[in-house]
PAKOLLUM-887977 format. One record per residue (C-alpha): z, x, y; residue number from 1; chain; residue in one letter. Coordinates in steps of 0.5 Angstrom, whole numbers. Example, Ala and Ser with C-alpha at 12.3 -4.5 7.8 and 13.67 -1.06 7.14 Angstrom:
# PAKOLLUM-887977
ATOM     w     u     v resi chain resn
ATOM    16    25    -9    1     A    A
ATOM    14    27    -2    2     A    S
# end
This chain:
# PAKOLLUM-887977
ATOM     w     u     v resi chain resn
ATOM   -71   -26   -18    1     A    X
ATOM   -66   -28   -11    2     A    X
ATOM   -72   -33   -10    3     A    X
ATOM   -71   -36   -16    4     A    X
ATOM   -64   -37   -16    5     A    X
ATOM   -65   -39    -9    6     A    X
ATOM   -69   -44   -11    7     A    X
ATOM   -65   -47   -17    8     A    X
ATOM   -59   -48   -12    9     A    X
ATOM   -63   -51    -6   10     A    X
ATOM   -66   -57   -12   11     A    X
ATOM   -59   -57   -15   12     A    X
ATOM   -56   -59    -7   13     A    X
ATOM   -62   -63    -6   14     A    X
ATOM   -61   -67   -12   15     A    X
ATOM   -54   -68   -11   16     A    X
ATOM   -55   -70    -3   17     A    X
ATOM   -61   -75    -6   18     A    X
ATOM   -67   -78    -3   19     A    X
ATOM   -67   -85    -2   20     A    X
ATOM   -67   -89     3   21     A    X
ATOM   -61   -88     5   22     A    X
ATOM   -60   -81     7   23     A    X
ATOM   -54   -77     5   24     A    X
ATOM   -52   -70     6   25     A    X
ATOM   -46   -67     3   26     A    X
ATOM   -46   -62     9   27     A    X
ATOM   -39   -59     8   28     A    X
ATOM   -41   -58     0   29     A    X
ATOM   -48   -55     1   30     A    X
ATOM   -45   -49     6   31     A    X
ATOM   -39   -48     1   32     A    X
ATOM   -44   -46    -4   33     A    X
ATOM   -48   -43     0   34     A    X
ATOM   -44   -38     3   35     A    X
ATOM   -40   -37    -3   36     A    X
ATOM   -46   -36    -7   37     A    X
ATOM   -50   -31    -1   38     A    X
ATOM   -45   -26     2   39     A    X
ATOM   -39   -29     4   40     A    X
ATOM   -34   -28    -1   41     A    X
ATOM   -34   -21     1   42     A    X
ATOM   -34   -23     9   43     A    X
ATOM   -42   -20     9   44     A    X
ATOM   -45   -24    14   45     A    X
ATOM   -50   -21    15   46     A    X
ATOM   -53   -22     8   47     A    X
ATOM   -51   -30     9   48     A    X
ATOM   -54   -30    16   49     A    X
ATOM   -61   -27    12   50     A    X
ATOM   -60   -33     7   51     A    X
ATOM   -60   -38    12   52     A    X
ATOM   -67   -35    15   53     A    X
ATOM   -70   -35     9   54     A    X
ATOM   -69   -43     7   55     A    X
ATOM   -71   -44    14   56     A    X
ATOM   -78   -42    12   57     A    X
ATOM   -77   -45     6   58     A    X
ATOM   -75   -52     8   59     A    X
ATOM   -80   -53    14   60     A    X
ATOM   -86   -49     9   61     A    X
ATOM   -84   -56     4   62     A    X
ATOM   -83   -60    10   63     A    X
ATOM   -90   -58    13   64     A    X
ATOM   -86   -57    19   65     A    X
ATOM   -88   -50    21   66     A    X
ATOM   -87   -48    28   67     A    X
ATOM   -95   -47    29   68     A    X
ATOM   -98   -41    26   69     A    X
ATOM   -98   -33    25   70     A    X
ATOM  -101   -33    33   71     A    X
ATOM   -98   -37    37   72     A    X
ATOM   -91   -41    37   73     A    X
ATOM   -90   -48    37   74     A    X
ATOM   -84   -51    38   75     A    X
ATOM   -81   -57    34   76     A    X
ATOM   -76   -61    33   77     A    X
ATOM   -73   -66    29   78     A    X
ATOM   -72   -73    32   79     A    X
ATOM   -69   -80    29   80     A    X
ATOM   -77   -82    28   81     A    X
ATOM   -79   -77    23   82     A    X
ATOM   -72   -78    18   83     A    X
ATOM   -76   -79    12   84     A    X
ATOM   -73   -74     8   85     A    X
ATOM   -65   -71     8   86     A    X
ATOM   -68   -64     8   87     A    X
ATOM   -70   -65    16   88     A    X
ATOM   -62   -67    16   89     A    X
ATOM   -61   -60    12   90     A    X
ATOM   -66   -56    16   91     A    X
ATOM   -63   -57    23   92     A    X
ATOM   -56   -56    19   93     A    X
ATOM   -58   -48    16   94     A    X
ATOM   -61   -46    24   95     A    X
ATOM   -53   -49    26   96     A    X
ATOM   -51   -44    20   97     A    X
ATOM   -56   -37    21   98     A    X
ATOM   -53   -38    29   99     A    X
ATOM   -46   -38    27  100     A    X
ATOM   -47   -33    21  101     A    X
ATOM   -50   -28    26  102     A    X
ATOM   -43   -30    31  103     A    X
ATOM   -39   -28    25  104     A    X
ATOM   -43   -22    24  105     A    X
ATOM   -42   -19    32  106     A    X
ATOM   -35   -21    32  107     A    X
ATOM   -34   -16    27  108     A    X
ATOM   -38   -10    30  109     A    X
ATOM   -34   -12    36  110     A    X
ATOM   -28    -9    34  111     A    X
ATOM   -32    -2    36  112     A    X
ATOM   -37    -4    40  113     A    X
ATOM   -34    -9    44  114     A    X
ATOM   -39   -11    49  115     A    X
ATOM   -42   -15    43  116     A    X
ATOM   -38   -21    46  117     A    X
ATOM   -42   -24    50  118     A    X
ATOM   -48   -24    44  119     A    X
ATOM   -42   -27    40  120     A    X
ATOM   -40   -33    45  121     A    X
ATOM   -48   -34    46  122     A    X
ATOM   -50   -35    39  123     A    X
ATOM   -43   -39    38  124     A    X
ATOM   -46   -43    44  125     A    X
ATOM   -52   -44    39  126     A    X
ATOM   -50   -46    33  127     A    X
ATOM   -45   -51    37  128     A    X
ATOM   -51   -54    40  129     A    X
ATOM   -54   -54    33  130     A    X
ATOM   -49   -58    30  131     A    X
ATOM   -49   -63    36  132     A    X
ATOM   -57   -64    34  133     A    X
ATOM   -55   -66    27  134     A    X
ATOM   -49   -70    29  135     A    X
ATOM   -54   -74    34  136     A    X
ATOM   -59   -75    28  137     A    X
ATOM   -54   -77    23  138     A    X
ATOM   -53   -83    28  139     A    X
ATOM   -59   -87    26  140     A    X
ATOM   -58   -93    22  141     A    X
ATOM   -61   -89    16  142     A    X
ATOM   -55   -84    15  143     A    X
ATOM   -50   -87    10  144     A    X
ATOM   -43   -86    13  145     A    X
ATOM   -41   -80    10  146     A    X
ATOM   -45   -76    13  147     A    X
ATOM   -44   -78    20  148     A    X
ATOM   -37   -77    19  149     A    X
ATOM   -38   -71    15  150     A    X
ATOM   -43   -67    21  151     A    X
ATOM   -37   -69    27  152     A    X
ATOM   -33   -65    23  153     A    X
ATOM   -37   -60    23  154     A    X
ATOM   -39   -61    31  155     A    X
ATOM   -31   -61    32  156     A    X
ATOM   -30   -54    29  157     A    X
ATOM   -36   -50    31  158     A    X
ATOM   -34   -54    38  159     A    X
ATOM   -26   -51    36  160     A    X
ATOM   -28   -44    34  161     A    X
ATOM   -32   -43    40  162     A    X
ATOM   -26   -46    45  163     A    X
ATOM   -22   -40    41  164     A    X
ATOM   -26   -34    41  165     A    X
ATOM   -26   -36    49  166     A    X
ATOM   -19   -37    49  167     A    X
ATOM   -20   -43    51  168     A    X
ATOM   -13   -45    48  169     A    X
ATOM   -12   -54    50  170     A    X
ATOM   -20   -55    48  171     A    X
ATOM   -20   -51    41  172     A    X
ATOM   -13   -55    40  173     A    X
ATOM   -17   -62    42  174     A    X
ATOM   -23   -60    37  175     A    X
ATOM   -19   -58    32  176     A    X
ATOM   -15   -63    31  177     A    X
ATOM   -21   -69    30  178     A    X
ATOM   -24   -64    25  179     A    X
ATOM   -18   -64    22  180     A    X
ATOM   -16   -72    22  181     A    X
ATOM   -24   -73    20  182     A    X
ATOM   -22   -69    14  183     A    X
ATOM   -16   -71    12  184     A    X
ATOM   -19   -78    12  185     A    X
ATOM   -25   -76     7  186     A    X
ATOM   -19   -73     3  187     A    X
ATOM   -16   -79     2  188     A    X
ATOM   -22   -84     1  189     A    X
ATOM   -25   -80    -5  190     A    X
ATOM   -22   -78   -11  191     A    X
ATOM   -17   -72   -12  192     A    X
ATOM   -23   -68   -14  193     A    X
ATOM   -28   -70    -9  194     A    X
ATOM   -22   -69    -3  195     A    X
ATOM   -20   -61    -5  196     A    X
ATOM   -25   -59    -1  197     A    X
ATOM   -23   -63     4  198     A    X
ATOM   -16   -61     4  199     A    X
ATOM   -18   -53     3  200     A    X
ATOM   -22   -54    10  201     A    X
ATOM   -15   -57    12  202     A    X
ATOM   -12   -51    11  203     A    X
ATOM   -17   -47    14  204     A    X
ATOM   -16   -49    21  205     A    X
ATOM    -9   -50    21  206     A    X
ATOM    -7   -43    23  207     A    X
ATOM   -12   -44    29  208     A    X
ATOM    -9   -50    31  209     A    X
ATOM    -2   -46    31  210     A    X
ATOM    -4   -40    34  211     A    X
ATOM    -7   -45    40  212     A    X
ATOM     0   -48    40  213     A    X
ATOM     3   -42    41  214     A    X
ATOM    -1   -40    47  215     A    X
ATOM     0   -46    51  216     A    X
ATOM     7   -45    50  217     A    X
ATOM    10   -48    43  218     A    X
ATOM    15   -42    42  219     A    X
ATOM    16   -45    34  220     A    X
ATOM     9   -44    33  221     A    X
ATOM    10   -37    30  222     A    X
ATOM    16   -38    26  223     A    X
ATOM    10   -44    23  224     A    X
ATOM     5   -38    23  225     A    X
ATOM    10   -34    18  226     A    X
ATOM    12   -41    14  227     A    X
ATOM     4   -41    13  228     A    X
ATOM     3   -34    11  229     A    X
ATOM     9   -34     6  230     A    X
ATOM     6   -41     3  231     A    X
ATOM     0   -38     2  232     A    X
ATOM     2   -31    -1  233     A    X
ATOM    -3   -27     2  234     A    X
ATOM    -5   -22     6  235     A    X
ATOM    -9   -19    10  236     A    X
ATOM   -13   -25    12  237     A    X
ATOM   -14   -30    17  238     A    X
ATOM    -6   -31    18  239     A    X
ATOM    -5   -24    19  240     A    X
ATOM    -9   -23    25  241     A    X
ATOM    -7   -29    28  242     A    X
ATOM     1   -27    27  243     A    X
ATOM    -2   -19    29  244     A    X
ATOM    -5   -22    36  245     A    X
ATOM     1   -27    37  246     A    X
ATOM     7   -21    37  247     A    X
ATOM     1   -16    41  248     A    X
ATOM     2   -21    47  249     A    X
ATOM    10   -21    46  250     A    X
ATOM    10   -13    46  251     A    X
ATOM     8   -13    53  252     A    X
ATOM    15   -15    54  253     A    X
ATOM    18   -10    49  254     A    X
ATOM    19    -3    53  255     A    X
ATOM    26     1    48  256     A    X
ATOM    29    -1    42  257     A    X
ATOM    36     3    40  258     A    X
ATOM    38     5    34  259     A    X
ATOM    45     9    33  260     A    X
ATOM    47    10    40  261     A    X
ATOM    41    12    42  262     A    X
ATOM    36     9    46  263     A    X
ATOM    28    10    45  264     A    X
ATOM    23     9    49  265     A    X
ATOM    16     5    46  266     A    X
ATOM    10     7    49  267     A    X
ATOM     6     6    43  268     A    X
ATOM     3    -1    41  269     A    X
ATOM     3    -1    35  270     A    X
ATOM     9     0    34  271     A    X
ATOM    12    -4    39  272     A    X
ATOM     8   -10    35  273     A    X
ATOM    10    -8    29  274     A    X
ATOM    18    -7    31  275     A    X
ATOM    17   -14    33  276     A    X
ATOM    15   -17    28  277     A    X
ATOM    20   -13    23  278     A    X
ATOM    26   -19    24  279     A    X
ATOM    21   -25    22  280     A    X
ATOM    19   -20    16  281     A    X
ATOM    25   -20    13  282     A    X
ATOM    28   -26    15  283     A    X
ATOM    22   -29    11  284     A    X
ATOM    23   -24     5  285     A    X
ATOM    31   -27     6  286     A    X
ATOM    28   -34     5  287     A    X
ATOM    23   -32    -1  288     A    X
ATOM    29   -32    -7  289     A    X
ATOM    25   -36   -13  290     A    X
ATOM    18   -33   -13  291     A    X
ATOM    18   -26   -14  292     A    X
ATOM    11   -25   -14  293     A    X
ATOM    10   -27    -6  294     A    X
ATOM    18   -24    -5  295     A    X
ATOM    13   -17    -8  296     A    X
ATOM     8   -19    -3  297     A    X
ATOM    12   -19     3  298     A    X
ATOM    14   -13     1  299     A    X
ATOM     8    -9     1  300     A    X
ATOM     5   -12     7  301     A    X
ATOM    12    -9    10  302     A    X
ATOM    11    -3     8  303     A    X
ATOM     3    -2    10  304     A    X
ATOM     5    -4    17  305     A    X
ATOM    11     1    17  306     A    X
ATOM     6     7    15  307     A    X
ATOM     0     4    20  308     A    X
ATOM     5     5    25  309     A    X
ATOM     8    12    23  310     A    X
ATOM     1    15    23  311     A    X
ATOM     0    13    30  312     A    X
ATOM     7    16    33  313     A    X
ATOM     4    23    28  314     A    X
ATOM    -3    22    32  315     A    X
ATOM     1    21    38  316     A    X
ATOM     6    27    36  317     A    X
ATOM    -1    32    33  318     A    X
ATOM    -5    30    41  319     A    X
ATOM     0    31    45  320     A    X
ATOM     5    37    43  321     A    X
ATOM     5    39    51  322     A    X
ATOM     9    31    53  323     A    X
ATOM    13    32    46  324     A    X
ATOM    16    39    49  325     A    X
ATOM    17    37    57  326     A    X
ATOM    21    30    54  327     A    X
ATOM    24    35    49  328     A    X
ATOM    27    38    56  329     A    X
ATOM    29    33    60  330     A    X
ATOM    33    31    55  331     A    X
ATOM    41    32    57  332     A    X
ATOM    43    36    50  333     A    X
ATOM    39    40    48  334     A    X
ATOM    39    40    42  335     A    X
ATOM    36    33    41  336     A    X
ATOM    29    32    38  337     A    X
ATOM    25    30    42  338     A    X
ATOM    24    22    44  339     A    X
ATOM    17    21    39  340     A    X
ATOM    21    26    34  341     A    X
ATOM    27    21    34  342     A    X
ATOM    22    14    34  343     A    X
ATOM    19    18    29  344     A    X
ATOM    25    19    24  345     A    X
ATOM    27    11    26  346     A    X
ATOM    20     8    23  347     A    X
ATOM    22    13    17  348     A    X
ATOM    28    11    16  349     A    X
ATOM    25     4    15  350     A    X
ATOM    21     5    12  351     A    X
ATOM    26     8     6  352     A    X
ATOM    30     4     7  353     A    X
ATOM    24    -2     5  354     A    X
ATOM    22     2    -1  355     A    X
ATOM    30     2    -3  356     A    X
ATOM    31    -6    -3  357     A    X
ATOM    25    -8    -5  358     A    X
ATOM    26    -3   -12  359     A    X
ATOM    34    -6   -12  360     A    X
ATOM    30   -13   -12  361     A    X
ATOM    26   -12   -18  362     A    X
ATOM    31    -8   -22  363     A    X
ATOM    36   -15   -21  364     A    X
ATOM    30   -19   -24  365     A    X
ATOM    29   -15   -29  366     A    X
ATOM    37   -15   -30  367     A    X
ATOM    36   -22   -30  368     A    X
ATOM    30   -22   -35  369     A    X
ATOM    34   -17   -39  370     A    X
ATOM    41   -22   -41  371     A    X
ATOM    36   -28   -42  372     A    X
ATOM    33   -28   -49  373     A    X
ATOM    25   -27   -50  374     A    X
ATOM    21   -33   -53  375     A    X
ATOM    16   -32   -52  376     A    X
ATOM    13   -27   -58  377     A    X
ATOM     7   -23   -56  378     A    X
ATOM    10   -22   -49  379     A    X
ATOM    13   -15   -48  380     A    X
ATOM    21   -15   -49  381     A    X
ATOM    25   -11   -43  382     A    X
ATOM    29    -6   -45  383     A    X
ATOM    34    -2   -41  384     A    X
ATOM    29     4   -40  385     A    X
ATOM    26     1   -35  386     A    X
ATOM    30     0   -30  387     A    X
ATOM    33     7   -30  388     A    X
ATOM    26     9   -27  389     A    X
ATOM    26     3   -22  390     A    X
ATOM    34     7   -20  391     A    X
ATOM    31    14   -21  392     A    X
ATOM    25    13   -15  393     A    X
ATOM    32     9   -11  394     A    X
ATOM    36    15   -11  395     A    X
ATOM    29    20    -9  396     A    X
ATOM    28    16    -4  397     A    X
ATOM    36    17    -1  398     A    X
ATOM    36    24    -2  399     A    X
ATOM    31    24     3  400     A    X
ATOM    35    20     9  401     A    X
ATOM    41    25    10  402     A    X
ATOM    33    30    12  403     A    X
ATOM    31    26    18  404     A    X
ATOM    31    30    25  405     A    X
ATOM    36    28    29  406     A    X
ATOM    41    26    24  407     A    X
ATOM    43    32    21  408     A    X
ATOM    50    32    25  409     A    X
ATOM    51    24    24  410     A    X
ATOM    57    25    19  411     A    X
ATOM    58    17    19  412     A    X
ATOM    50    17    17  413     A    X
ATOM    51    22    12  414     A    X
ATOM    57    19     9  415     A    X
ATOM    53    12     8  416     A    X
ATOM    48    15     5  417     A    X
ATOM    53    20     0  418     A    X
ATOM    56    12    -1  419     A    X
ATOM    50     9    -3  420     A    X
ATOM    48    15    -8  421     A    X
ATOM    55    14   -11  422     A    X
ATOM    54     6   -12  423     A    X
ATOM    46     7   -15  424     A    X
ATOM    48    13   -20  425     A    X
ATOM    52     8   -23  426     A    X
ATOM    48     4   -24  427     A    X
ATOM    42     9   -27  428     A    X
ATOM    48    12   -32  429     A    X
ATOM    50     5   -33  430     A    X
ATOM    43     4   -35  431     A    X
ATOM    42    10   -39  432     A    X
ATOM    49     9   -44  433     A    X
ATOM    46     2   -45  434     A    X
ATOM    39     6   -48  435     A    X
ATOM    43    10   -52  436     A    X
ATOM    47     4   -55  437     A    X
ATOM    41     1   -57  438     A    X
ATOM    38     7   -62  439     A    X
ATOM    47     7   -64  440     A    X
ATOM    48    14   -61  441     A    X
ATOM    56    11   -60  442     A    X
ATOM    59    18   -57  443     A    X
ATOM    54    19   -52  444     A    X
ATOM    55    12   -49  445     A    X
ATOM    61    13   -49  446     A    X
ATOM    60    19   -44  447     A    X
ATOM    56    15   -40  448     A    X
ATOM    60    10   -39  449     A    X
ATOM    67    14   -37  450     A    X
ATOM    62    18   -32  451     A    X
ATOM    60    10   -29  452     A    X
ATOM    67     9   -28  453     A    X
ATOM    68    15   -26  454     A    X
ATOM    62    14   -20  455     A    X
ATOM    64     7   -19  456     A    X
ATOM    72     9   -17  457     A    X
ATOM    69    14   -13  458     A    X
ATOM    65     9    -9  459     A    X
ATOM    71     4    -9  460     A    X
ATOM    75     9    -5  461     A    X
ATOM    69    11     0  462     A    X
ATOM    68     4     1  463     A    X
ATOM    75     3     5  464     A    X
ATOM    72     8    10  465     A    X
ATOM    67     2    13  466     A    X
ATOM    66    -4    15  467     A    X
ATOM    58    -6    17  468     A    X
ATOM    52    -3    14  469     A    X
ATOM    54    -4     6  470     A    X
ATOM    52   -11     5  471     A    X
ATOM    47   -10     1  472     A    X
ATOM    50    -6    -3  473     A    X
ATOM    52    -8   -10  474     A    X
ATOM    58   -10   -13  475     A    X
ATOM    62    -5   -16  476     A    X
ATOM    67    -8   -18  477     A    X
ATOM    63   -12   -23  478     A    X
ATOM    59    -7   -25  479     A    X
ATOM    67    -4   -26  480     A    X
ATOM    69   -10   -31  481     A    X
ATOM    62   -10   -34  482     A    X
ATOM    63    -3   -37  483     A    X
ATOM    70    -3   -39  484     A    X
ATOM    68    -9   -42  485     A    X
ATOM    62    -6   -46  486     A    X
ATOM    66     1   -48  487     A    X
ATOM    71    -3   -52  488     A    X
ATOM    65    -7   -55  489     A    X
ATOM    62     0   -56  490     A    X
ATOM    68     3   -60  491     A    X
ATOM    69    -3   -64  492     A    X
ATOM    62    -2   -67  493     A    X
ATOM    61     6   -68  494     A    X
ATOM    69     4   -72  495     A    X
ATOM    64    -1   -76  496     A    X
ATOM    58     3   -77  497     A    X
ATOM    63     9   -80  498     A    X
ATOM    66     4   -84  499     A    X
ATOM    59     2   -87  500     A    X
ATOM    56     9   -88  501     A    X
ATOM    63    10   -92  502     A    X
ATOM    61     4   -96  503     A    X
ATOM    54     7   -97  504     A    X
ATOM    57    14   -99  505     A    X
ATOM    61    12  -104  506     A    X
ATOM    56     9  -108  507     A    X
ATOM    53    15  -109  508     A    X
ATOM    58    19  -110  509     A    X
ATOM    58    25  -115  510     A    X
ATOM    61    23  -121  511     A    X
ATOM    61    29  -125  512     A    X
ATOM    62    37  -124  513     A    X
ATOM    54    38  -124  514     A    X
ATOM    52    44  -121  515     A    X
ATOM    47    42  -116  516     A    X
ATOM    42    48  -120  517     A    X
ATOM    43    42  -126  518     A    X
ATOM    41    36  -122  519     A    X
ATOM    35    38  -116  520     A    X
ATOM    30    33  -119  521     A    X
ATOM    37    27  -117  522     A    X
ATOM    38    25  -110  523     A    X
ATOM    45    25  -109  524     A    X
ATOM    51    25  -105  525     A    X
ATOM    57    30  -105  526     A    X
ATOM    62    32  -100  527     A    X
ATOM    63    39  -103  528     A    X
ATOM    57    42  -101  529     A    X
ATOM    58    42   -94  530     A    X
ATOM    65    46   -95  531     A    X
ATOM    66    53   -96  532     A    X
ATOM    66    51  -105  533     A    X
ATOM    60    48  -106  534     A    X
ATOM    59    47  -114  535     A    X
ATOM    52    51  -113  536     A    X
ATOM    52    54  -120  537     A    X
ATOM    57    55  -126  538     A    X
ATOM    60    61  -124  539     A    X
ATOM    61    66  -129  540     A    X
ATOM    55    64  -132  541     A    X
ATOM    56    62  -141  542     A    X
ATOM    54    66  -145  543     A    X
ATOM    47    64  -150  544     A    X
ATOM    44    67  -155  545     A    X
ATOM    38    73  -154  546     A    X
ATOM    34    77  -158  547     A    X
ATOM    34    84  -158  548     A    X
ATOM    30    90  -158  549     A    X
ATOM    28    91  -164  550     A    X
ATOM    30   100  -167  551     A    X
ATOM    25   103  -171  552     A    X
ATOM    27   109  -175  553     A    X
ATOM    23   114  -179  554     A    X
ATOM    25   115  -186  555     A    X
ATOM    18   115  -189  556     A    X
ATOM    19   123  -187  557     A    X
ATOM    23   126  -191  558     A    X
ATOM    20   123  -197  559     A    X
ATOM    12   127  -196  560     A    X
ATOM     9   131  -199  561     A    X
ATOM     4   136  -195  562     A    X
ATOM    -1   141  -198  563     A    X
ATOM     0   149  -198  564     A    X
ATOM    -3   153  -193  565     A    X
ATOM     0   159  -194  566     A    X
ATOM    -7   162  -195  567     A    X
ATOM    -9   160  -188  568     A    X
ATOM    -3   164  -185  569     A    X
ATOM    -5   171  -182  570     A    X
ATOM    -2   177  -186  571     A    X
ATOM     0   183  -182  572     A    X
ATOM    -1   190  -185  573     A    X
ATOM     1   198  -184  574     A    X
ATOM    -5   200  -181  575     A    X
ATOM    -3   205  -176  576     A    X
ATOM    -7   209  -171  577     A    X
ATOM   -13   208  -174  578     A    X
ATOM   -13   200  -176  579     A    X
ATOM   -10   199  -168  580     A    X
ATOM   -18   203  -167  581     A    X
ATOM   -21   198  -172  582     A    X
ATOM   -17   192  -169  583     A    X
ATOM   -19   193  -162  584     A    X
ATOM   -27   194  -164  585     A    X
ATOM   -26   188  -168  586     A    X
ATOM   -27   192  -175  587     A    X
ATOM   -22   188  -179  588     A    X
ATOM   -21   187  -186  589     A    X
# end
């Protein structure tokens, strides 16, 4: 199935290059698609480099251009004579890209095993040679002119990428600069959609050219360099490495840095590229005031590199724990931290203290979008709840400053950092009031907003104590008037929501002395019965008529005649001795 999909695009590009008699060749579109169909798109050049070998066999199979047979090796190659078809063009330009594809592939590799340089600069050298042999070919009356312009930009920027990776600065220069002339005027002899892969190639090279600027000696090429990333509103790509390699040369020179009144020697790198950097960071955070999206970008890319460099002082710290104790030493106060400890706290601090901005800068956003009306009905509407989280991870992240070794006795550091709790809890209760504005919970707003003020006067008292180190924070004083402003209009509407209430219980006041046992099936309203009198049931209850058990009287008794029994009574006689002896044997009369 990969075969066939390889097949359907090699008959789409070459019915788009054409077979006439004019030969042409879309050499920068055909690698294009190649490498984001096979491999590239996820830097795989392995995969890529397989591809090409693949369309090679192909192309010399439907050529009838084999190089001999199963048991021996011919070589060929393909000259001006024998250019019938546009695929002899295409083949010389897949044996440029396979050799390049495997340059890219060991460049990567290389970051571990170094010695694959020298694989790198050979087959670099290959696929220079390569496009040199298409761009010769491409000079025969045959070829439109097009594609001779095209395979000379092509030969000047593998000739440029190879002067590159041998650090070769004014050579890469020179070749850059005609591949990205050549480009430039395609893009503007061709329409706006044919010109946007030429201007993308543009693009490409011009970090390369800067950074060879640099290294010749252009000092403003670096800030260029960061303009270019901050356009680009990426990271982690092509002008990352070349900004990380410029600030690597630079941090040869860097040996200490000092931070409140104290002087930190620098021995690790990463961290030396890192603190360089730091300023060009944050002036270019500083100049992003419109894109939120890029400012956030920024932000994250500051803190990735601000994590890299603390990991490497831990391992530092986890490898070496015999150094940390002897420099520990040979400190003249004791009770100092050791110099990797304080460095260690130092990145830290920065690192919260990043984290810090770039949370006060989304909760300004979306103060910003919170006083704007929404238009837009499908999208979700900002509430006050989400800024409180924003100001919550804000005040976790200050409470872990004051815990940094080596500024526990910085009484000036603490109360800054006392000062900035003070100033972004009344934010956060500002907030809070505002949430329970909305569902009219007008007394607990109240509160709130009398302990902002509360907080707010507090910081406008500590604030006279400091000159430097506070313009970041926000005004409090606006923020003063604002919830002055806000507590007057939150009095004026629980007074309106009573008054309203009071017009709705007045009309369903009871107008009757019902009690309510007489009225449970009807919803109604009355004040008396959350008092100590409520109508509950008439008491003493009214008397009703019941009826009676019924008496029943014997009088049929006195009138009934019963029959005689006198001749079944027993009789008692005189009978002496002798009738007691008859009587106890049973002879009776």
């Amino acid at each position: 199935m990969a075969a066939l999909r390889e097949d359907a695009g090699e008959d789409k590009e070459n019915r788009a290059a054409g077979l006439g008699a004019t030969l042409n060749l879309e050499i920068l579109q055909i690698i294009k698609d190649s490498q984001q169909q096979h491999g590239l798109r996820h830097e795989d050049y392995q995969r890529y480099r397989g591809y090409c070998s693949r369309r090679l066999r192909r192309l010399r199979k439907a050529l009838g251009f084999k190089m001999g047979n199963r048991h021996k090796f011919t070589g060929k190659k393909v000259t001006a004579e024998i250019l019938s078809d546009n695929r002899y063009l295409l083949l010389v330009l897949m044996d440029a890209e396979r050799a390049w594809s495997y340059a890219m592939q060991l460049k990567q590799e290389a970051n571990t095993e170094p010695r694959k340089r020298f694989h790198l600069f050979s087959r670099l050298r290959k696929a220079v040679k390569h496009a040199e042999e298409l761009e010769r070919l491409c000079e025969s009356n045959r070829v439109d002119a097009k594609t001779k312009l095209e395979a000379q930009a092509y030969t000047a920027y593998l000739t440029g990428m190879l002067s590159f990776e041998l650090q070769e600065w004014k050579g890469a220069m020179k070749a850059l600069h005609k591949c990205k002339t050549i480009y430039e005027k395609l893009a503007s002899a061709f329409t706006d959609e044919q010109a946007v892969l030429y201007h993308q190639r543009v693009e490409e090279i011009s970090p390369n050219i800067r950074y060879c600027d640099y290294n010749i000696g252009d000092q403003s090429a670096m800030k260029e360099l960061m303009q270019m990333r901050l356009r680009s509103g990426e990271s982690g790509g092509l002008l990352d490495t070349l900004i990380t390699q410029t600030r690597a040369k630079q941090a040869a020179t860097m040996s200490e840095v000092e931070w409140r009144g104290r002087v930190i020697p620098v021995k690790i790198d990463k961290v030396r590229i890192f603190l360089l950097g730091l300023a060009d960071n944050e002036a270019s955070i500083a100049q992003t005031t419109t894109d939120e999206a890029a400012k956030e970008r920024l932000y994250e890319s500051l803190l990735s590199e601000c994590r890299d460099a603390i990991q490497a002082v831990r391992e530092e710290l986890r490898v070496d724990p015999v150094q940390k104790q002897r420099e520990r030493s040979l400190e003249p106060d004791s009770g100092k931290v050791s110099i990797l400890q304080y460095l260690h706290s130092y990145l830290t601090y920065i690192k919260l203290s990043t984290a810090i901005k770039r949370n006060v800068s989304m909760a300004e956003a979306l103060q910003k979008q919170l006083s704007e009306p929404t238009q837009d009905e499908g999208k979700r509407v900002l509430r006050p709840q989400d800024l409180i989280r924003l100001y919550d991870i804000i005040l976790q992240n200050l409470s872990e400053l004051p815990q940094l070794s080596g500024l526990e006795d910085d009484k000036n550091f603490q109360m800054e950092v006392e000062l900035k709790t003070l100033v972004y809890k009344a934010y956060r209760c500002f907030f809070i009031a505002q949430s329970y504005v909305l569902v009219k919970k007008w007394s607990e707003a109240l509160v709130l907003y009398e302990r902002v003020l509360k907080y707010t006067s507090e910081a406008q008292a500590q604030t006279t104590k400091f000159t430097n180190n506070l313009q970041d924070l926000p005004d409090v004083k606006e923020l003063a008037a604002r919830v002055n402003a806000e507590k007057y209009s939150v009095q004026a509407a629980a007074i309106l929501d009573t008054e309203d209430i009071s017009e709705m219980v007045s009309q369903l006041q009871v107008k009757d002395n019902k009690p309510l046992r007489e009225c449970l099936d009807v919803f109604r309203i009355e004040p008396s019965l959350v008092t100590k009198h409520a109508n509950l049931v008439r008491f003493p209850p009214d008397f009703q008529p019941i009826p009676c058990k019924p008496l029943f009287f014997d009088l049929a008794l006195n009138h009934a005649a019963f029959p005689p029994l006198e001749d079944k009574v027993e009789q008692k006689g005189k009978g002496g001795l002798t009738g007691y002896i008859k009587g106890f044997f049973g002879f009776r009369g």
